[in-house]
N, C-alpha and C positions, 0 to 999 in steps of 0.2 A: 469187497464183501465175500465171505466165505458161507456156501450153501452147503447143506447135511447131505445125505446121499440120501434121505426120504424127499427131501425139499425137490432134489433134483431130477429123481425120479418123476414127481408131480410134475413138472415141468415138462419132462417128455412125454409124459400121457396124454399132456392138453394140445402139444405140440403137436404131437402124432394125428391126434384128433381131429384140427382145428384144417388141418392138411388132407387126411380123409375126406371129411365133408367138401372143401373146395375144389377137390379130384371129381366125386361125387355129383357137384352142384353142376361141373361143365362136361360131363359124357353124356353128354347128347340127350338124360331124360328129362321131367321137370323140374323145375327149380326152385327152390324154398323159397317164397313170399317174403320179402322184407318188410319190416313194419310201415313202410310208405305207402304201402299196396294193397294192406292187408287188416284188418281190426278184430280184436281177441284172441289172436294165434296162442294160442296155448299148447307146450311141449308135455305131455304127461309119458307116464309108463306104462307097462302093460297092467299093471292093476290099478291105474287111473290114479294115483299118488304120485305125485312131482319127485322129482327125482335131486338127489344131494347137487350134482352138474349144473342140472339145468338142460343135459342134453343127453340122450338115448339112443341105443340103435337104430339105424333106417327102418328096420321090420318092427318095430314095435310101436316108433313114436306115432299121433296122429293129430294133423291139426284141420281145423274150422277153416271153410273156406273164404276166399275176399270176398267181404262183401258188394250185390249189384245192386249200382245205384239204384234208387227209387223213382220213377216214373212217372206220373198219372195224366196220361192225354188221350181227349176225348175226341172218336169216331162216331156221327150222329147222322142216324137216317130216316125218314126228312127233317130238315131241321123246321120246319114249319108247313102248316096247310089246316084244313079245316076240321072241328071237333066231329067226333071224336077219333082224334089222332094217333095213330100207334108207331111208335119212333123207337126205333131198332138203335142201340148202343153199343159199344165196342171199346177196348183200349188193348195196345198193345205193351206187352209189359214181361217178365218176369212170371211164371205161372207158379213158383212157390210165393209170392206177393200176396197179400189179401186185397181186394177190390168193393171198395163197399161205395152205392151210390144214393144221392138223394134229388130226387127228382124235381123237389121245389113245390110240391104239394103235398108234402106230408108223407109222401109215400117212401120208402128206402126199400134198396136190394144189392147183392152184393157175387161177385164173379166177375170174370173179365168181359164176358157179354150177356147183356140183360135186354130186355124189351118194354114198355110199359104205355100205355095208354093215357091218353088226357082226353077228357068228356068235358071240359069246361074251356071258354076260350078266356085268354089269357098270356101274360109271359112267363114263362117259366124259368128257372135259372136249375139248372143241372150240377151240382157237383161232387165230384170224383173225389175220394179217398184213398192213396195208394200205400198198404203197410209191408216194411218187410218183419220178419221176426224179429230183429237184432233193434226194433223200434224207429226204423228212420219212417220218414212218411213224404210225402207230396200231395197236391191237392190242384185242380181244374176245375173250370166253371168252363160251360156254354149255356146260351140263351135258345129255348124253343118257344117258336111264335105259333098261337092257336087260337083261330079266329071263329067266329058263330059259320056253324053250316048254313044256314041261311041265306050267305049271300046269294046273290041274283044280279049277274053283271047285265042282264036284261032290261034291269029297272032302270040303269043309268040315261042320265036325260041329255044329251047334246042340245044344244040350241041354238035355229037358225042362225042367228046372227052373229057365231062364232068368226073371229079374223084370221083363223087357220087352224086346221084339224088334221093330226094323221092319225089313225088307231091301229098301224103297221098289220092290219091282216091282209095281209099278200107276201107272196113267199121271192127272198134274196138268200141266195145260198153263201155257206164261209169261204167257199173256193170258185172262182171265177165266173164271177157276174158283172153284169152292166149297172152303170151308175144310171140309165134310163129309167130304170124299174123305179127309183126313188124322186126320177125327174118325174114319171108319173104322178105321185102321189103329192108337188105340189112343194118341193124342194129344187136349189135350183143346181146344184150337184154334189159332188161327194169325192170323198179320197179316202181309200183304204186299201189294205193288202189285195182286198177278195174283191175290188172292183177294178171298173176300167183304167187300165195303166199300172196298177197293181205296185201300190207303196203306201207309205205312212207310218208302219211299225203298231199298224193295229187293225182289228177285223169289224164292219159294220154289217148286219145282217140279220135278218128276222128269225123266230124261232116258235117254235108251239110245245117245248118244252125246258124245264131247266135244272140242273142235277139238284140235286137234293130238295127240292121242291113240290111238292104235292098238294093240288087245290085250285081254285078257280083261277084266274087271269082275270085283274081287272077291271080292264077296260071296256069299254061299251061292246056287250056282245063279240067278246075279245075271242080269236082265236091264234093267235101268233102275239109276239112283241118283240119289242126290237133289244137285239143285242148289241151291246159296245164293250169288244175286246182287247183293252189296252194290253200290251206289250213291249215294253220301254225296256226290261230287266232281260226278255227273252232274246231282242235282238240287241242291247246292250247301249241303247241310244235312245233318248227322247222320241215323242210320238209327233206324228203329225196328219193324225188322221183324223174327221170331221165329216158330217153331213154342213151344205151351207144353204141357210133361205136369204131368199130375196138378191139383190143387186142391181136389179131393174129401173132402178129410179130410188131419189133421194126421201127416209124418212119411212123406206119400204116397212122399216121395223120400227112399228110407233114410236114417239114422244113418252106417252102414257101407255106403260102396255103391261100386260099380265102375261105372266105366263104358268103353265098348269100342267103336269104331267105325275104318273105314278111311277115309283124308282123302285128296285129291288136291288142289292148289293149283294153279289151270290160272297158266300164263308164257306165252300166245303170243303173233307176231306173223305175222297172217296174210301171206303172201306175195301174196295177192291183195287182203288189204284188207277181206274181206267178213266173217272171225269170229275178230277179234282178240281174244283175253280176257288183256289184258297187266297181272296182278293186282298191286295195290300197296295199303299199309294205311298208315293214316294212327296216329297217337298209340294204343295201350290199348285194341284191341278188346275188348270182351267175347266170350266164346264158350258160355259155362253160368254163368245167371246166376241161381241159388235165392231165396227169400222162405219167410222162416212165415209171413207173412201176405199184402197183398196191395202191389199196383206203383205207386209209385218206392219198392224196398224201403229199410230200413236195419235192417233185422233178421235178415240173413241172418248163419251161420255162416264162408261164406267166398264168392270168388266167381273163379271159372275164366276168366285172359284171355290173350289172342295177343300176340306184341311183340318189334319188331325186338331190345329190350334183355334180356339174358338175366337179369335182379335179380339179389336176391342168391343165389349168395356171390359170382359173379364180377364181376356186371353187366357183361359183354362186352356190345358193339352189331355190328349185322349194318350198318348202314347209312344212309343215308337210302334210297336208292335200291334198297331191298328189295323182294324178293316173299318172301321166306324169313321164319320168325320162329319164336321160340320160346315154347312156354306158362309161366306163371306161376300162382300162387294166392295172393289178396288176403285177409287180412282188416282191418278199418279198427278193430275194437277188440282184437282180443287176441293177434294175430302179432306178435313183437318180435323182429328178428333184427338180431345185434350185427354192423356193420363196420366197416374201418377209419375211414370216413366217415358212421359214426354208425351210429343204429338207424333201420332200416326194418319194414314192415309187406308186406312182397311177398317169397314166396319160388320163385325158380326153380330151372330145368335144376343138378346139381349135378354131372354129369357134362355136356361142351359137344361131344365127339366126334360126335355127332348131334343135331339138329334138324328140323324138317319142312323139306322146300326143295320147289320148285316142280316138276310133271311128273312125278311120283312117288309111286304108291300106297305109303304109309306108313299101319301100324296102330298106332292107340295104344290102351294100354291104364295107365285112372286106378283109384287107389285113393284115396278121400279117407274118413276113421275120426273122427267127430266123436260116436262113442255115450260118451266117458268124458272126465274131465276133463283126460289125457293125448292129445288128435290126434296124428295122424298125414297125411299126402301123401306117396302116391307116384304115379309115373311112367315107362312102358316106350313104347320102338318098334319096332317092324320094318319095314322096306323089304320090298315084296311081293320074294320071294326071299331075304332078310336073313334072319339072325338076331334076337334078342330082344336091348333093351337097356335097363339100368336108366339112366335120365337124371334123374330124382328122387327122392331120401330125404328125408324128413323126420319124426322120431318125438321127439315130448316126453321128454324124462329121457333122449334117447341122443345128439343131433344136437348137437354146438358150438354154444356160442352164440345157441339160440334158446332162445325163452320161448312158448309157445302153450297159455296154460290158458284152458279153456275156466267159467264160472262155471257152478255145479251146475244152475242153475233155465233155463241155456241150451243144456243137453245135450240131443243130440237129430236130426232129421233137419228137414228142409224139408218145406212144401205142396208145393209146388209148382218150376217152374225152367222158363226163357227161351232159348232157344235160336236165333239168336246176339243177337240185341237191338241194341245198339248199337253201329256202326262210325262212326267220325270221320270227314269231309272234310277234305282240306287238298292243298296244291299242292308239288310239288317245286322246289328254287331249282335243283337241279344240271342238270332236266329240265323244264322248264315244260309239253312235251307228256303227261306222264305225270301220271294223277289217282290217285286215293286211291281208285277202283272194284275189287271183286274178284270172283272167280268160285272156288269151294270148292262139290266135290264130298265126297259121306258116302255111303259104301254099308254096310250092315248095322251101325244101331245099335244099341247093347245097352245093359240097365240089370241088376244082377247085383245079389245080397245075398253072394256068395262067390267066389275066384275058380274054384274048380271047375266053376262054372254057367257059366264066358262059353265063348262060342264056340270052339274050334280050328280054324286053318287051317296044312294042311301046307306051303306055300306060300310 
């Protein structure tokens, strides 16, 4: 093919050009955006008309920069306590970004840190709106809990004839104490980082405060509660740390027995960095874990665990990326409960309207009936200010579908029981900064033979 001498002139102009720029692109200053990195790059000239090329001098062209992701994640301080509440807010983001928030009562405000008040108790659902100019958006929810000023952890009634009470006010510190202090109080020992012998891969110990928190304590005339700091993700290995009752004799831990205590699941993110306790559980915690005889048991009648998945009958999942989860009860030889996906050996929540969620004094209260060859499980909560709710049935010869006989010669109660024993490590794909660490608060534990004996709180 034969080219013109205009033709091929053009050809050295682009030539020349296209050589400049790439000379240009690697001496050392910044580098022109490729369109992989970059959205709207537009080349104009200097009187803002596009140019015949498509491409312009270095001093005159000017392009839009890439654009920064969009963001919306929400810093909340307290995330719960009593009305009327003022909860300081925060997001880190972008400050050419728009910020606009809605508080879940009607209320909306908008910047990267706002403030706002709640006078009424209630749940709140917070969420975050993050805009850039260029139209991208994101959006976050958190829950803040607000409960009646009112309470009076005074009023709560203990009574006599309770089968075992702690209400942990008395002080065990997170770094080197004695497991005495807890044999005091009616336990008959312990294993944790911070006590005697110092192991487990997690921290047991009392406290009379807790980050992002603000508001009574509810337990009887409560001034401390007990902290449980799982650590499976930190030291990179499952836990094995517990408070233990009983062992003294066979049956120490009823047949028929209740048990009752108040739980908080701390969710923070501290805004300054210094006491974040941002709780997440890895696979099948345990939380009460019985033996008739002694430990790694496989003799127990059943065994009490935490879990984002609700088993049966619904098996709903909360998530990967939980602090929330619901209790279940295991037995590996004689629970048989029919679904459409077979038979399982794990039965859960049978009501799903509530579960434990994070930032939130919640009382539970268990029944677990294993004196006859007919068991039974049940299960209630309340929200500090809630009402009572049945979230598990379970009784032989009346429940669909299941099977839980119990064999005559293993009727009966436990020595002994672990509490919490073992929590899983593992890592998040959705979050790789987020571990498998938790932070769970217990104020006034109970061990009961009825339920007339557990505690009442008006509250």
């Amino acid at each position: 093919m034969i080219l013109s001498r205009r033709t091929f002139n053009n050809l050295l102009f682009v030539l020349g050009a296209t050589v400049l720029m790439f000379i240009t692109g690697c001496g050392g200053g910044e580098t022109t955006p490729t369109s992989s990195d970059t959205q709207d790059t537009t080349v104009t000239t200097s009187s803002g008309a596009p140019s015949e090329s498509g491409t312009q001098p270095a001093d005159t062209s000017t392009q839009s920069p890439a654009s920064t992701a969009v963001e919306a994640t929400i810093s909340a301080s307290p995330t719960s306590g009593a009305a009327s509440l003022t909860v300081n807010l925060s997001t880190a983001g972008n400050t050419s970004h728009t910020y606009r928030w809605n508080f879940g009562d009607n209320s909306t405000d908008s910047g990267q840190s706002v403030t706002h008040i709640y006078n009424t108790p209630g749940t709140y659902t917070v969420t975050l709106t993050a805009s850039s100019s260029a139209g991208e958006t994101a959006t976050s929810t958190r829950n803040i809990y607000v409960f009646g000023s009112s309470v009076d952890n005074s009023q709560a009634i203990v009574p006599q004839g309770v089968y075992f009470f702690d209400d942990f006010n008395y002080s065990v510190q997170r770094s080197g104490d004695t497991t005495d202090i807890f044999r005091n109080h009616g336990w008959s020992g312990g294993k944790a980082e911070n006590l005697t012998g110092g192991s487990g891969k997690g921290y047991i110990y009392t406290t009379n405060t807790i980050p992002g928190y603000s508001g009574p304590l509810p337990g009887k005339n409560s001034s401390h509660v007990l902290a449980i700091e799982g650590r499976p993700s930190t030291f990179g290995i499952q836990t094995d740390f517990y408070l233990q009752f009983g062992g003294d004799f066979d049956n120490q831990v009823p047949a028929d027995v209740w048990f009752q205590y108040w739980v908080y699941t701390n969710d923070y993110d501290d805004p300054t960095n210094q006491n974040d306790q941002m709780s997440r559980f890895g696979p099948h915690p345990k939380f009460i874990y019985p033996t008739k005889g002694g430990y790694p048991s496989n003799n127990g009648l059943w065994i009490l665990y935490s879990d984002k998945n609700s088993k049966a009958p619904f098996s709903n999942d909360l998530g990967e990326n939980s602090s929330e989860y619901y209790m279940y009860l295991q037995d590996y030889e004689d629970i048989r409960y029919t679904t459409s996906n077979g038979v399982i050996d794990k039965i859960g929540q049978t009501d799903l309207s509530d579960h434990i969620v994070p930032n939130r004094w919640t009382l539970v209260k268990i029944h677990i009936d294993t004196s006859t060859v007919n068991p039974r499980y049940e299960q209630w909560m309340k929200p500090m200010g809630g009402q009572w709710l049945k979230v598990a049935e379970y009784i032989q010869g009346q429940t669909p579908n299941l099977e839980w006989h119990i064999a005559p010669e293993n009727i009966g109660g436990h020595r002994t029981f672990r509490m919490p024993s073992t929590l899983n490590e593992c890592r998040f794909n959705t979050n790789p900064d987020l571990k498998c660490d938790s932070w769970m608060y217990l104020d006034d534990f109970t061990i009961a033979t009825s339920e007339d004996t557990l505690p009442v709180y008006p509250y």
